[in-house]
N, C-alpha and C positions, 0 to 999 in steps of 0.2 A: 654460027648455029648455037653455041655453047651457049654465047653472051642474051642469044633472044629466050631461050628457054630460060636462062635465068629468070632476063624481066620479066618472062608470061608468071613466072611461078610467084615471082614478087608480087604481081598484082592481083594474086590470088587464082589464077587462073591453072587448070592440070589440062595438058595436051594431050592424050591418048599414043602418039605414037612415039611421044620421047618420054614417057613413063618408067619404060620397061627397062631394068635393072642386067646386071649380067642373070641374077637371080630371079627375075619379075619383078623386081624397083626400081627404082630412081637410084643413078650412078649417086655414091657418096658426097660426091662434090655438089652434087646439084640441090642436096636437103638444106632445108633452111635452119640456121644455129645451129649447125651438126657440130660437131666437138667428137673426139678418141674414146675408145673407150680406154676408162682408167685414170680419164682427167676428171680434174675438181675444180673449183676458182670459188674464191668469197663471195658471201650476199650483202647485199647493201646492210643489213643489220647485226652482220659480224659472224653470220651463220657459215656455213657450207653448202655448196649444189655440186651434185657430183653426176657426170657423162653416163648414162645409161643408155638401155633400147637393144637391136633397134627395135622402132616401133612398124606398125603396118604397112609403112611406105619404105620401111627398109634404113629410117634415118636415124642417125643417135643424136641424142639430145639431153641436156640438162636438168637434174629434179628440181623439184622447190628449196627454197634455203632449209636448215636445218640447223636447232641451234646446237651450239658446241659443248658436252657434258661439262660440267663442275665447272671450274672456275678458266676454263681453257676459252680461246677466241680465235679464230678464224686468220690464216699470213699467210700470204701466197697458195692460198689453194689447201691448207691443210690445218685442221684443230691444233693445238696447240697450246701447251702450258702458261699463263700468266708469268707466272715465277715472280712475285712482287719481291720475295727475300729469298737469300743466300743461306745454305745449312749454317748453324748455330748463331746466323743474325740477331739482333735486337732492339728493341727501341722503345720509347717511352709512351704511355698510354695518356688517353687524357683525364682519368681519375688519378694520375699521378703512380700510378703500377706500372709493370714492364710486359712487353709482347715479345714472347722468343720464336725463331722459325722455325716451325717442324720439316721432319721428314717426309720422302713423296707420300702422296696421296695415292686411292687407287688408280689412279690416272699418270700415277708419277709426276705431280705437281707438288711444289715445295709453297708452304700456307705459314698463316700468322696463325698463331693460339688465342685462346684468351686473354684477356688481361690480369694479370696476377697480382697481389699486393704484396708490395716491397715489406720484408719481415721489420720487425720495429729497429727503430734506431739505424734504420734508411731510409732513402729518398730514391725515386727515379733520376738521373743524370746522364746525360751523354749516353740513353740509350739503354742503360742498365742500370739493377738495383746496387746503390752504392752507399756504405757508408756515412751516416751523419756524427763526427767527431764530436760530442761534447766535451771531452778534456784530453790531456795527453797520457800518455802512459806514466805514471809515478807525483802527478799532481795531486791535488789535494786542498782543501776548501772546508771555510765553517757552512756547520748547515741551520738553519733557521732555531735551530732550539741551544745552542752554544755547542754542539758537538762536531765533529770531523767525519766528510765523506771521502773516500778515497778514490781516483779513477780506475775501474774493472775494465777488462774487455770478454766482450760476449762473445758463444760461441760463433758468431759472424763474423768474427774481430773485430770488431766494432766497441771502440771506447766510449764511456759512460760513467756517469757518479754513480757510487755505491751506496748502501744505508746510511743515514746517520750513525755512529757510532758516538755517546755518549763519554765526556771527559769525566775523569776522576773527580771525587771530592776536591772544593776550592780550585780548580783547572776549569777555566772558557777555553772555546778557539780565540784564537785570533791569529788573523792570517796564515789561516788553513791549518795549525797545532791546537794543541791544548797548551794553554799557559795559565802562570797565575797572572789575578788581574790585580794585585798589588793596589788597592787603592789611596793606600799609603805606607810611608816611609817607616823605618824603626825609628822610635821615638817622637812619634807624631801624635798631635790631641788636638781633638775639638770638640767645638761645645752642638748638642744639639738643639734643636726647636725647644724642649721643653729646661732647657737651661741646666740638663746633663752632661759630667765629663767623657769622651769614648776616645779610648787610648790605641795606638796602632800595636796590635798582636801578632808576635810571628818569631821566627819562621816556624811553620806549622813540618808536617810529613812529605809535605808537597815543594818545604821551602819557601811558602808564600807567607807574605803577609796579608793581615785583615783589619778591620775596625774591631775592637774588643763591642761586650756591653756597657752599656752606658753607666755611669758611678754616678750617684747624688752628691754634690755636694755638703762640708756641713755647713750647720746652723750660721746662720751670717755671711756667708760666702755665697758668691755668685760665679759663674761660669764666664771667665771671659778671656779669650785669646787662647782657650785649650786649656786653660788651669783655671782653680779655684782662687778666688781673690776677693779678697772682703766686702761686703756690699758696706762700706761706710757712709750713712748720709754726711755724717761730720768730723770734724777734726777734734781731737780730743782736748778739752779744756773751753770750743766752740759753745753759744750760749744762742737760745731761739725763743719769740715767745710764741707759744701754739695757740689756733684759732681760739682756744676758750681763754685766752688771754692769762696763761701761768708759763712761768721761765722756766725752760730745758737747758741740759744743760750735758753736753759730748764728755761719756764718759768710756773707758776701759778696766772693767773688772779684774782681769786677770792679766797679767803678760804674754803677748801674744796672740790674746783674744782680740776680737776687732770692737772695735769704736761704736757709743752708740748713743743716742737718744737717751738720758735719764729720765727718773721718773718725774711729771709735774710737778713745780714748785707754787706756789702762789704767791704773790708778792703780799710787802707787807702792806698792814692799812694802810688809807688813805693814799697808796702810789698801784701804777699802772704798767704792765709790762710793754713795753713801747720796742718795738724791731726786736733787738738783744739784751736788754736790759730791764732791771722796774726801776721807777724813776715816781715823782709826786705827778699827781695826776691833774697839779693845777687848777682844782676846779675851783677858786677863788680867792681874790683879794681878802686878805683881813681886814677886819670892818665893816665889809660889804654884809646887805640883808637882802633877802630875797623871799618872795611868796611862794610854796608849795602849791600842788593839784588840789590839795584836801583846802586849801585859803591858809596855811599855816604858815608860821613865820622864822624862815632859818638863817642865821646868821653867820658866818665865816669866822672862823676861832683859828688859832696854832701861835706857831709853830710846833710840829710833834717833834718827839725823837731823832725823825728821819730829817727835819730839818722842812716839813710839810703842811702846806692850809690845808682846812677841811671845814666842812660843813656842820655844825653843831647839828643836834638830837631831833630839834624844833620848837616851836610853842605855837600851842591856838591863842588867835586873837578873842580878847573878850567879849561875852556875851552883845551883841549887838551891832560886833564891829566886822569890820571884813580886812585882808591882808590885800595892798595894794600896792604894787611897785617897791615891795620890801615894808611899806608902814601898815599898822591897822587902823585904819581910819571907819568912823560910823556909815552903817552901809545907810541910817536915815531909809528904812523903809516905809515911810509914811509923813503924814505933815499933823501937828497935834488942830484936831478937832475933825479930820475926816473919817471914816467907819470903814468897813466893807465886809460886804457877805461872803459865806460861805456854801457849798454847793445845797447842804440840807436847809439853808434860811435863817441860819444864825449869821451874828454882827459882833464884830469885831471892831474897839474904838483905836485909835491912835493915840497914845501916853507915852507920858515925857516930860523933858528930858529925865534919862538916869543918871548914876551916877558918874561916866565917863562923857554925859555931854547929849547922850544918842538915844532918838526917839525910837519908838517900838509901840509891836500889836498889840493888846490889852489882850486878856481869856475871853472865846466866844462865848455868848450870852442869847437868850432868844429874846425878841422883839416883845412890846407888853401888850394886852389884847387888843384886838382888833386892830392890831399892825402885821408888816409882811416885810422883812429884810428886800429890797427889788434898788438896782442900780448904787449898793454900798449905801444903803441908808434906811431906817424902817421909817416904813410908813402906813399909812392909813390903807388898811384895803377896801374899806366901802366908801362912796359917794354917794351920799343921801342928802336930804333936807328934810328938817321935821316934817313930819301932816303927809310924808310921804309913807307907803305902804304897800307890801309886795303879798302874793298868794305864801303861805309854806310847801314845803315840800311832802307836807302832810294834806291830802285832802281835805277842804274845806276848813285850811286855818289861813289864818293871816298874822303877817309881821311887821309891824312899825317903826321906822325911821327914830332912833332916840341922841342921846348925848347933847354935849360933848361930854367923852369919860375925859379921864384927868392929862392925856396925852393930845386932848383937844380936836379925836376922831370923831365921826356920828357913825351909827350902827346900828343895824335891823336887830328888833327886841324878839324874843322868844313867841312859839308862833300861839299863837290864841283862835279856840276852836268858833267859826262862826254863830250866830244865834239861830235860832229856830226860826226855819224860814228863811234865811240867809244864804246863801252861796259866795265862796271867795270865787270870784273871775279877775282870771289873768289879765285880761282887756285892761281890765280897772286896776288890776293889782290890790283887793279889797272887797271885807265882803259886803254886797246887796241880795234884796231881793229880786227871788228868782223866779218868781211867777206872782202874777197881775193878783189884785186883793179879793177878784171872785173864785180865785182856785183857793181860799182856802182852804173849804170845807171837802174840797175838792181833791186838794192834796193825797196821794199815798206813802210818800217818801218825803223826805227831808231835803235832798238837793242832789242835781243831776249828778248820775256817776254812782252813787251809795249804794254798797251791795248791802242788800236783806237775805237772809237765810229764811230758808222755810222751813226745813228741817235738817237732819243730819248729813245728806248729800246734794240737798238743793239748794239754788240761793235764784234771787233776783234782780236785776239793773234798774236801778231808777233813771230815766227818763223824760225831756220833756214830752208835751204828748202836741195831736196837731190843735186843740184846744188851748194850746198853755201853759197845762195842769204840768204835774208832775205824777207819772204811774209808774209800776213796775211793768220792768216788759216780761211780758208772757214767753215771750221765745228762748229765753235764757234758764 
């Protein structure tokens, strides 16, 4: 009977007569999901559901999940603490700071804190803010400006370089002291760039040594090996000939002083300072003659004093002649009976010989009339024939072919004014007449071209006219 009521109820069916409770319900066993009161079990989402009721049929039965306060979850039936850490746990963040666990919650649950940053001069490590050692306790180091830092420890204890601390006058670090930096020895020199001695100075306050300043030199001395030492070009008694060709000669003034260059010597005449010495400068055979730039004639004379040829003073060759191969021989600029002109038309003959042999130009001279110096010779400048006759360069004259004068030219005579009635024309070179014998009386003028004045500002052209005549022209 138990087992059918069951099934009726399962399939959602209520029987009326097996309803009824000891109280007016349904026996406790017979409710569907009935559960105690006082029980709990977990939700599928970590919540709680907890046995309540009963409800109207008398059944107890289960709430909705509920989720669990703070940071607690749902285990066997009951909320309950996470607890992800242990009191005073720790452990490393991932900005590199540290999470410590606190105390319970209101709930009594133990929680992570924020994340903290590790104070300076630590690191998160295994959990917790720990210590990053830059040095150890009593070490010690140069720091970038030549001074000494020392290892401190912070109030974290935590070791660390200290300030730079500045070394004394002439004291660097090195290898974590001040020391001196001894650049050199006692008794040490050298020479600098500019060819100064600088000596090693010391021991100073410090016990160090330094380079001094630098010492010049003196005069003649040069810097070498750390000491001063003679700049000798030469050896004393040494001999030079300098570019402008005079002998030097390696001298020492004093005792002690250094060695030097004397002053210019110049050799004597006629020798030449050759390497180290002056010496004859060879410039010729005795006897020998030679020609000069100017045509002059110099001969080889000596021996001198020094045992030397040399070239005599010179001489010009005489008048006419020229210096050739060492001889003066006749330069014969000309052959006797030719002339030659000159750029303004004089002539010049060829005469000779003189008295060494040698022809020569005669004084220019000009041409005699009715000649013209042309190709070194005068000659004739007109070509005429008698009965011949040109216009003048005077209107209306004419000039007639004459001669021969006594040089055996012909030559146009002085111009002569045509006659009345005449005209010179050029055509003819000569005057005719110049209009027909009925213009006589006809005539106004004398011959074409002839200006007539009329009065003080006037004048007129004579003209032929289309008659023949001769008129003045009116237009004029």
């Amino acid at each position: 009977m138990k087992t059918s009521v069951q099934f009726l109820v399962g399939l959602g069916f209520t029987i009326g007569i097996a309803c009824c409770s000891v109280e007016g319900g349904l026996p406790n066993e017979q409710c569907v999901a009935g559960c105690l009161a006082g029980e709990s079990t977990c939700g599928t989402n970590g919540g709680i559901r907890r046995c309540t009721g009963p409800d109207q049929n008398g059944c107890m039965y289960l709430t909705d999940e509920v989720a669990c306060p703070g940071d607690q979850f749902c285990t066997e039936g009951k909320c309950t603490c996470e607890n992800p850490c242990a009191a005073g746990e720790t452990r490393c963040g991932p900005e590199g700071g540290e999470f410590r666990c606190l105390g319970q919650d209101n709930l009594g649950c133990m929680v992570w804190s924020e994340e903290s940053t590790c104070p300076e001069h630590q690191e998160c490590s295994d959990g917790r803010c720990t210590c990053v050692d830059l040095c150890t306790q009593g070490q010690t180091r140069c720091g970038q400006t030549g001074g000494v830092s020392n290892c401190t420890t912070t109030t974290e204890g935590c070791h660390v370089w200290g300030d730079e601390q500045p070394c004394a006058g002439g004291l660097r670090c090195a290898s974590g002291e001040c020391r001196c930096q001894d650049p050199c020895s006692e008794g040490d020199s050298i020479c600098d760039p500019d060819g100064k001695v600088i000596a090693c100075a010391g021991p100073d306050e410090n016990s160090c040594f330094n380079w001094s300043q630098a010492g010049t030199c003196p005069d003649g001395q040069v810097c070498q090996g750390g000491s001063c030492n003679c700049d000798s070009p030469c050896q004393p008694g040494q001999t030079i000939c300098d570019p402008d060709g005079n002998l030097r000669i390696c001298l020492t003034d004093q005792p002690g002083e250094c060695p030097g260059w004397g002053d210019a010597q110049a050799c004597p005449e006629h020798e030449v300072c050759g390497q180290v010495s002056c010496r004859c400068n060879d410039a010729c055979q005795i006897g020998s003659v030679v020609c000069g730039a100017g045509g002059e004639q110099f001969t080889c004379v000596g021996p001198d004093a020094n045992g030397c040829a040399f070239w005599d003073t010179g001489s010009a060759c005489p008048d006419g002649q020229t210096c050739h191969l060492g001889t003066c021989i006749c330069n014969n600029l000309c052959q006797i009976g030719s002339s030659i002109c000159d750029p303004q038309g004089q002539v010049a003959d060829c005469q000779g010989p003189d008295a060494t042999g040698c022809n020569y130009w005669g004084v220019l001279h000009a041409c005699t009339n009715h000649q013209t110096c042309q190709t070194n010779a005068c000659t004739c400048d007109t070509q005429c024939q008698l009965g011949e006759a040109v216009c003048g360069d005077t209107p209306n004259t004419q000039r007639d072919c004459l001669g021969p004068d006594p040089a055996g030219c012909m030559f146009y005579g002085d111009e002569e004014v045509c006659s009345k009635g005449l005209s010179c024309l050029p055509e003819y070179g000569r005057c005719l007449p110049d209009t027909p014998p009925e213009c006589f009386d006809v005539n106004e003028c004398d011959y074409p071209s002839q200006i007539v004045c009329m009065n003080d500002i006037q004048y007129r052209q004579c003209k032929k006219g289309d008659d023949g005549c001769l008129h003045l022209d009116c237009s004029t």
